[in-house]
C-alpha positions as CSV (number, residue, x, y, z in Angstrom):
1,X,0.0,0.0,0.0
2,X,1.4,3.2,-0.9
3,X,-0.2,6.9,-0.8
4,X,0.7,10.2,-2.0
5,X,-0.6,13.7,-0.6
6,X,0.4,16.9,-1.5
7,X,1.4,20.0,0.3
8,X,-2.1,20.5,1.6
9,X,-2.8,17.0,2.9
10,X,-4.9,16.1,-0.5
11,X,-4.8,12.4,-1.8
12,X,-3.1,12.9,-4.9
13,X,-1.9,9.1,-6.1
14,X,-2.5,5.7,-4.6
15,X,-1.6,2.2,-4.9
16,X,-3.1,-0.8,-3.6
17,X,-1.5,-4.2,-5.1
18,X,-1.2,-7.6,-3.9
19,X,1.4,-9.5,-5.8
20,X,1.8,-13.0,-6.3
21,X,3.0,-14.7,-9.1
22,X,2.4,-18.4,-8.3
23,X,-1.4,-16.9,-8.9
24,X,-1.0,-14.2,-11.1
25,X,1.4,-15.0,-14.1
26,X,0.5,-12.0,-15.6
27,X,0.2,-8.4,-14.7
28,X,3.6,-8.9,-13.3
29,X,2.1,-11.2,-10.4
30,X,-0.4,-9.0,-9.9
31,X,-3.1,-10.8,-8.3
32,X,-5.3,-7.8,-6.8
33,X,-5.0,-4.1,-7.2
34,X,-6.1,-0.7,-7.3
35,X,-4.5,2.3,-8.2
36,X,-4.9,5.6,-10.2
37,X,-1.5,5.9,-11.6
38,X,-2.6,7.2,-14.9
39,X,-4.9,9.9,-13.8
40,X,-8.5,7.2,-13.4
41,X,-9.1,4.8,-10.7
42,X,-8.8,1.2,-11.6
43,X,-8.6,-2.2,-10.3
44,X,-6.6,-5.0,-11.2
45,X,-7.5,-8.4,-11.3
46,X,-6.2,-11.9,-12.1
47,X,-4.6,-9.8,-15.3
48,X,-7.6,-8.0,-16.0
49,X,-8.0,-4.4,-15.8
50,X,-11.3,-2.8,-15.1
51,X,-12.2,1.0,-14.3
52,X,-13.4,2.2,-10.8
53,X,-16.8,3.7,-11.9
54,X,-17.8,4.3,-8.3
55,X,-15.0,5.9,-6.6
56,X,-15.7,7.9,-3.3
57,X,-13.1,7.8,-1.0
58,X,-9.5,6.3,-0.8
59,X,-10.5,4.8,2.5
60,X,-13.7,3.3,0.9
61,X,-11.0,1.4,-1.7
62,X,-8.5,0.5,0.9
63,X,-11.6,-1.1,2.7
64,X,-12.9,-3.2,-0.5
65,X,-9.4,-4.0,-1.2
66,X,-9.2,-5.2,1.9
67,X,-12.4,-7.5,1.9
68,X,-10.9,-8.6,-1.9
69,X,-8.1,-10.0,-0.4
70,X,-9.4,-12.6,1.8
71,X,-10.1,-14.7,-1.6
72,X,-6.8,-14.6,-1.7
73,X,-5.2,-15.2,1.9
74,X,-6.5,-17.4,4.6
């Protein structure tokens, strides 16, 4: 997990990822992900990238990234 703010404390660029490449061959073992490294919110997903139409808060996508993982780990 990895967040950027600027000056005045504003979200600015974020990156969620949870890499694994015995699952995810490709994506560069990308398993899970969200970010909005190219100025949209996505998510990543088993190689798959799909846009982030509902976007609210980071907290709201740490929090479903979150509850996305446990698929994943046990």
């Amino acid at each position: 997990m990895e967040a950027w703010e600027d000056a005045q404390g504003n979200l600015v660029k974020y990156s969620l990822a949870y890499i694994n490449p015995a699952i995810g061959a490709n994506d560069n073992g990308r398993v899970l992900g969200y970010d909005n490294a190219h100025n949209y919110h996505d998510k990543h997903y088993l190689g798959n990238i799909y846009p982030v139409e509902d976007f609210s808060t980071y907290e709201e996508i740490v929090n479903r990234f979150e509850t996305e993982l446990k698929e994943f780990i046990q």
